[in-house]
N, C-alpha and C positions, 0 to 999 in steps of 0.2 A: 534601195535595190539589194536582196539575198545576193550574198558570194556564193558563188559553186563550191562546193564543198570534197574538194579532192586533194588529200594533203598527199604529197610526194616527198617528202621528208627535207633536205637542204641540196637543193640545186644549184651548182654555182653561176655566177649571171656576170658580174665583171669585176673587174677588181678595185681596189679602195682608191686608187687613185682616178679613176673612171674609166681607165684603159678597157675594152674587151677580155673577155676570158677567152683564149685561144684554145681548151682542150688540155693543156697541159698535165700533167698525170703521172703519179710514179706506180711501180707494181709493188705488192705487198703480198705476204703469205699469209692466207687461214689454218691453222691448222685444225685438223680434225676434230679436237677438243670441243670447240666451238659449237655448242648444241643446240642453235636458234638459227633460223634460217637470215644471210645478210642481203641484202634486199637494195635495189640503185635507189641514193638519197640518204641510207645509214651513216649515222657518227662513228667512226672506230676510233679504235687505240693502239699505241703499241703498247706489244707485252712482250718484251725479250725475250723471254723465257722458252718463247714460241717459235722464233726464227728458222726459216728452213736451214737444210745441210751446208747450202752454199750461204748462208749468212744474212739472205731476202728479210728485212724483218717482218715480225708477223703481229697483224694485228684480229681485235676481237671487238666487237661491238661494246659499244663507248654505253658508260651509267649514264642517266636523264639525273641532273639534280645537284645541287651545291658541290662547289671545289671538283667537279670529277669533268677532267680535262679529255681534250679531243686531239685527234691528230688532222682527221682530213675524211672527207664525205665520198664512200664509194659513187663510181663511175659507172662501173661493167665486170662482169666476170670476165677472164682472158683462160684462155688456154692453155695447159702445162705449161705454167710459167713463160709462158711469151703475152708478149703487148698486141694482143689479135683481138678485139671486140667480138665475142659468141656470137655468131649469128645462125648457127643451122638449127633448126628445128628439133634436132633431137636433143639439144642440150636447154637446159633451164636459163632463164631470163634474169635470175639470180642466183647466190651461192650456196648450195644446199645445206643445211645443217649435218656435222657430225662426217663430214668430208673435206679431204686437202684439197686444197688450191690456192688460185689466186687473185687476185680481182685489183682494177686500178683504182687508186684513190686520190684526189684532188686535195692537195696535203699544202698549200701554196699560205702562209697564215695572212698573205694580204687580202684574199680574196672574201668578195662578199657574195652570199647565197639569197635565194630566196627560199622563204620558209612561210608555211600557214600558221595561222593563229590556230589554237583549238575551242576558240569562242568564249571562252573565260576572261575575266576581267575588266575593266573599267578605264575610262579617261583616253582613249588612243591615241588622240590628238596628240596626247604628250607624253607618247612610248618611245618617239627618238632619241637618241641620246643615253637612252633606259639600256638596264639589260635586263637579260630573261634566262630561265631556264630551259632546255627538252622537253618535251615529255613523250614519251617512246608510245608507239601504237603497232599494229599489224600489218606486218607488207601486204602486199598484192602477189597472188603467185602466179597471175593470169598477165599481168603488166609487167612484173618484176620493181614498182615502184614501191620505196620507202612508207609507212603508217605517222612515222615520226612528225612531231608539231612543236612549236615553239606555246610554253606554255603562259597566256593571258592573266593567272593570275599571280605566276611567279614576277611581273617586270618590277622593279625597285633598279636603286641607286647603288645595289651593292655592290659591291669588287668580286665577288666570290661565286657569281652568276654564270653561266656558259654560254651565254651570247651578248652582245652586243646588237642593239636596234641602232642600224644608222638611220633609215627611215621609213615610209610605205612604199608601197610598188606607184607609182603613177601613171595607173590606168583607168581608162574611162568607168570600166565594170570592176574593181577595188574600190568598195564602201568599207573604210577602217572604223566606223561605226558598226558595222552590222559583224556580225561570226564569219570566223575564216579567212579575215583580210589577208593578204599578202603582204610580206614583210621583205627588206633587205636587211642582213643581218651580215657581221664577220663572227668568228671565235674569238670570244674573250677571253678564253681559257685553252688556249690553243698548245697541244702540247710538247711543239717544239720551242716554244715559250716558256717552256718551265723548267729553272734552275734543276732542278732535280730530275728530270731523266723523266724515264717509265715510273 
């Protein structure tokens, strides 16, 4: 059976210990700089350099691809800097490029997400354990969800990867044979994990 083929970039689903994911979420700043629109589902980063006045750090969409570390996978845009979830109509569904704000981000490094496959690659069966790379795609501006996919034909043994496969999704309609399977995945490269900072 074909997977639906709707990638939403990294959704987070429970945590590594199997606990539930409760929501949990800290706020971060975009700063204007930021010239690509960020989209629910997106890997960001911190970049200090960026941080608002009061010291909010700020982050900017994460590289897809070897050694380039993540912090934590937007949620929602919030409001001048409050923790209020957009909901009125006149504002975007996501964060617009080349504009301040803020958006919450699920920054948590136990947590595990779900992520699409982008149909590349071989062997599934034996992607657990594997890790993988990104590979960045086009939001949605009508949903506001992430393009982002975990990419099939990066998975290998290496250290140096940005995710981690713990295993498939196990649902009835998830064929890890066919494109687009559903994955649960942590950060392997998570960058409050990294000796060195931003």
């Amino acid at each position: 059976m074909a997977n639906s083929n709707i990638p939403r970039g990294l959704v987070p689903y429970k945590h590594r210990s199997g606990a539930p994911y409760n929501g949990a979420a800290n706020v971060y700043y975009v700063p204007a700089s930021v010239t690509s629109n960020i989209y629910v589902g997106d890997p960001v980063i911190t970049a200090n350099a960026d941080n608002d006045a009061n010291g909010i750090p700020g982050v900017i969409l994460a590289s897809a691809g070897a050694s380039s570390h993540v912090t934590g996978v937007v949620l929602s845009v919030v409001n001048a800097g409050q923790p209020i979830i957009t909901v009125t109509q006149d504002k975007p569904v996501y964060h617009p490029a080349n504009t301040a704000g803020y958006v919450l981000v699920a920054d948590d490094p136990e947590l595990l997400f779900l992520i699409q496959d982008d149909g590349t690659g071989s062997a599934q069966a034996n992607w657990a354990s594997q890790n993988a790379n990104l590979v960045s795609g086009t939001g949605n501006t009508a949903t506001g969800w992430s393009g982002w996919q975990l990419a099939g034909s990066t998975v290998a043994d290496t250290a140096t990867l940005q995710l981690r496969i713990q295993r498939p999704l196990t649902e009835t309609d998830n064929d890890i044979t066919s494109a687009n399977a559903k994955w649960l995945v942590s950060l392997n490269l998570h960058q409050v994990l990294n000796p060195a900072g931003t």
